[in-house]
C-alpha positions as CSV (number, residue, x, y, z in Angstrom):
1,X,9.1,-7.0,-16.2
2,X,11.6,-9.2,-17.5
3,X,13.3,-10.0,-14.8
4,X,10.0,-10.8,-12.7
5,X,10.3,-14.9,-12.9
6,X,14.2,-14.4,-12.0
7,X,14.0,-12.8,-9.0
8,X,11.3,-14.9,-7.9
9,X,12.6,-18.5,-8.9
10,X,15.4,-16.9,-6.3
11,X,12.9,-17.2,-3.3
12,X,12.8,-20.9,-3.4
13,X,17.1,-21.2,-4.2
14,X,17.7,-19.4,-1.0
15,X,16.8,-22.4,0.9
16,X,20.2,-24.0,-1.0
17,X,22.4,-20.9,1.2
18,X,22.0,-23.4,4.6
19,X,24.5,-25.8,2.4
20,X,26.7,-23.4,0.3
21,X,30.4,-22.7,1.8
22,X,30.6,-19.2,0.7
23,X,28.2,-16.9,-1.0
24,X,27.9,-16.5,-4.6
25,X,25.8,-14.9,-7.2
26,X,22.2,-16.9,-7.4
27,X,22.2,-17.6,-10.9
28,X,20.5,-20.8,-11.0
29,X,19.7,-22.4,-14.7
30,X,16.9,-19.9,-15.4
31,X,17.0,-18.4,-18.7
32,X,16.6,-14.6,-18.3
33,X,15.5,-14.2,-22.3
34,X,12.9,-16.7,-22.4
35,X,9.2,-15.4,-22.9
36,X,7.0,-14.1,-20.0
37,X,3.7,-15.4,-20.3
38,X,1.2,-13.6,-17.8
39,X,-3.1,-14.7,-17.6
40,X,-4.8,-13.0,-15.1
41,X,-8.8,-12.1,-14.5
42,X,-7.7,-8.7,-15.3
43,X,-5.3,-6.1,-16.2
44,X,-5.4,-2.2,-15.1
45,X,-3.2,0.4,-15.9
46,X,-2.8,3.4,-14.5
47,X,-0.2,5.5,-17.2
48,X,-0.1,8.3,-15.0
49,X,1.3,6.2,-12.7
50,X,3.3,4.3,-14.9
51,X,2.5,0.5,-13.6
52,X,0.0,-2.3,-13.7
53,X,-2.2,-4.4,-11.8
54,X,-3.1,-7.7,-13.0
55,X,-5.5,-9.5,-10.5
56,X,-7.4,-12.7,-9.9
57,X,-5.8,-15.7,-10.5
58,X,-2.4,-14.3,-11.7
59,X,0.1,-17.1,-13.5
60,X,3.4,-15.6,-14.7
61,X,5.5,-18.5,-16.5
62,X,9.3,-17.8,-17.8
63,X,11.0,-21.1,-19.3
64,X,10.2,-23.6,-16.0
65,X,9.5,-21.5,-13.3
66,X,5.7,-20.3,-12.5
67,X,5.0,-17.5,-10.2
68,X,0.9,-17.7,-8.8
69,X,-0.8,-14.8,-6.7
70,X,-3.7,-13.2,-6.3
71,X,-2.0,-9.9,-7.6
72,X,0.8,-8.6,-9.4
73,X,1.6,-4.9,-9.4
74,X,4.5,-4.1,-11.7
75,X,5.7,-0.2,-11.5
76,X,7.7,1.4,-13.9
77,X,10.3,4.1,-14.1
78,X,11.7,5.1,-17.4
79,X,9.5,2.2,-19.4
80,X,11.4,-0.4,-17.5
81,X,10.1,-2.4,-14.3
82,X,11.7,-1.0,-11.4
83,X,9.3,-2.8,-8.5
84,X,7.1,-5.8,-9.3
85,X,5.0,-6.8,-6.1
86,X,3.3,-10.0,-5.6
87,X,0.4,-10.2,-3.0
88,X,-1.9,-12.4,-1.8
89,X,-1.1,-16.6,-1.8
90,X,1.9,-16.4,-3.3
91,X,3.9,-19.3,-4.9
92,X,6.8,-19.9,-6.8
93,X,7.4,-23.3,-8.3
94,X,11.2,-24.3,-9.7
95,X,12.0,-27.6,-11.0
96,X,15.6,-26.9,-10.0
97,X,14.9,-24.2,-7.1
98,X,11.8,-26.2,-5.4
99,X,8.9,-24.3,-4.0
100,X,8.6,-20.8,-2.1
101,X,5.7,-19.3,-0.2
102,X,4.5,-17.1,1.2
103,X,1.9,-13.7,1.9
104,X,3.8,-11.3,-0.2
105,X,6.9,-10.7,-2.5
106,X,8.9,-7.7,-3.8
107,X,11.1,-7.1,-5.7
108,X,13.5,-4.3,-5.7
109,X,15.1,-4.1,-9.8
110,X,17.6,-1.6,-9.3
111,X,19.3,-3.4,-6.2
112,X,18.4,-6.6,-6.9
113,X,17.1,-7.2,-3.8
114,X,13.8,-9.9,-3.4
115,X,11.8,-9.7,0.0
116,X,9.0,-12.1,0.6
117,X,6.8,-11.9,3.7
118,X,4.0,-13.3,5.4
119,X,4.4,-17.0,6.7
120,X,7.2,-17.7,4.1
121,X,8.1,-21.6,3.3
122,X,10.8,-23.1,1.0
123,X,10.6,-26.9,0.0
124,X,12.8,-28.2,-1.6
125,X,11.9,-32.5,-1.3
126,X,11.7,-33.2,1.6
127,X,13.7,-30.1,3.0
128,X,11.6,-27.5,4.5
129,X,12.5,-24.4,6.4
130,X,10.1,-21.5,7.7
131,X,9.8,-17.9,8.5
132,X,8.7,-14.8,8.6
133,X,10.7,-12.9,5.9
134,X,13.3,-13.6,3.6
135,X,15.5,-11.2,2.0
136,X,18.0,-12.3,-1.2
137,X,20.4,-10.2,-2.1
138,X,20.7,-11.7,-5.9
139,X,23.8,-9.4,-6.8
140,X,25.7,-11.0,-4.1
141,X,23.8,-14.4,-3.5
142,X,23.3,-13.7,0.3
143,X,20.5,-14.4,1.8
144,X,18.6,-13.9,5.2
145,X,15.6,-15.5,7.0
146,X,14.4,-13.9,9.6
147,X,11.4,-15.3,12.1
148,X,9.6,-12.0,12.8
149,X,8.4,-11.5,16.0
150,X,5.3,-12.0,18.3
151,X,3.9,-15.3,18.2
152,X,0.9,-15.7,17.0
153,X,-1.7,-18.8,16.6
154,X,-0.3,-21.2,14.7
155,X,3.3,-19.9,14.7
156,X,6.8,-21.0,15.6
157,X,7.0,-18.2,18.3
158,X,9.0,-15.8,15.8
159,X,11.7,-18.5,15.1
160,X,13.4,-19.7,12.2
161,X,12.5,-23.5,11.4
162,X,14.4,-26.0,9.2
163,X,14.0,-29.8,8.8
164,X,16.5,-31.5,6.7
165,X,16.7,-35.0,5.1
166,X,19.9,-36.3,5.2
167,X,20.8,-38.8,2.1
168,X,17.5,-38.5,1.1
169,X,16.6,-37.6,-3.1
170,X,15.6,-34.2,-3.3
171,X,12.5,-34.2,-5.9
C-alpha cells in the first residue's frame, strides 16, 4: 500500500510528457517513505481474499499529495499490495504534479504501470488536457493518452484535448 500516493501523484505529472524531450523515469519530489494516512466511512476485509475495501469518502494523504474517491480496493499478494484500485470521483491533487481526474484508477505494483479511466483530466494552472484513458508507465516515464472512442453527450468525440498557456505561471 505504500506505493499507493506514488503511483497516483504520477496521473497528474503525465501531463508534463507533452513538454519533455525524451522519456525518463517519473520520479517527481514525492517521498516514497513518508506516512500513509487513509479515513474512510469504512473499512472491510476480506482475508480470504487477501485485500481491502475502504469506502465512502476515501482521503489517502502521503507527504503533499492527496488521493479522494469514493473507493479504494487494495489487493494483496504475499502481504504486500500488488493492485490498489480507485473508483468512483477520483482525484489526485499534487502541489508539484497539479491535478488528475477522472472515473477510475489502477494501479498495476509489479509493472508499475497506472491506468486511469473514465473522463480523465490533468490541470496543471492553467494547462488542461483531456481523455479517455491514460496509461503511465512509471518504470520508464512514458506515458499515453488515449481519447476512447464513440462520442458520447458531452464529449470531445473520442479525441485527445489539450489547451496550453504559453508564458503564463503555472500555479
Amino acid at each position: 500500500m505504500k506505493n499507493v500516493l506514488v503511483l497516483l501523484s504520477i496521473l497528474a505529472a503525465a501531463q508534463a510528457a507533452h513538454a519533455a524531450p525524451a522519456p525518463k523515469p517519473i520520479t517527481g519530489n514525492h517521498d516514497n517513505n513518508a506516512p500513509i494516512n487513509i479515513a474512510a466511512d469504512n473499512f472491510q476485509a476480506d482475508l480470504n481474499a487477501k485485500s481491502g475495501l475502504y469506502s465512502g469518502n476515501v482521503v489517502v494523504v502521503q507527504g503533499d499529495t492527496k488521493l479522494r474517491a469514493n473507493q479504494v480496493h487494495v489487493l494483496t499478494v504475499n502481504g504486500k499490495a500488488d493492485k490498489i484500485t480507485a473508483s468512483g470521483n477520483v482525484v489526485v491533487d499534487s502541489p508539484t504534479s497539479g491535478i488528475a481526474t477522472g472515473e477510475n484508477g489502477v494501479y498495476s505494483v509489479g509493472p508499475r504501470v497506472v491506468v486511469m479511466t473514465g473522463n480523465v483530466v490533468l490541470k496543471k494552472g492553467k494547462d488542461v488536457m483531456r481523455g479517455a484513458q491514460l496509461t503511465v508507465n512509471m518504470v520508464t516515464g512514458q506515458a499515453v493518452l488515449g481519447g476512447g472512442g464513440a462520442r458520447t453527450q458531452g464529449s470531445s468525440g473520442g479525441r485527445v484535448q489539450g489547451v496550453f498557456t504559453p508564458n503564463s505561471q503555472t500555479q
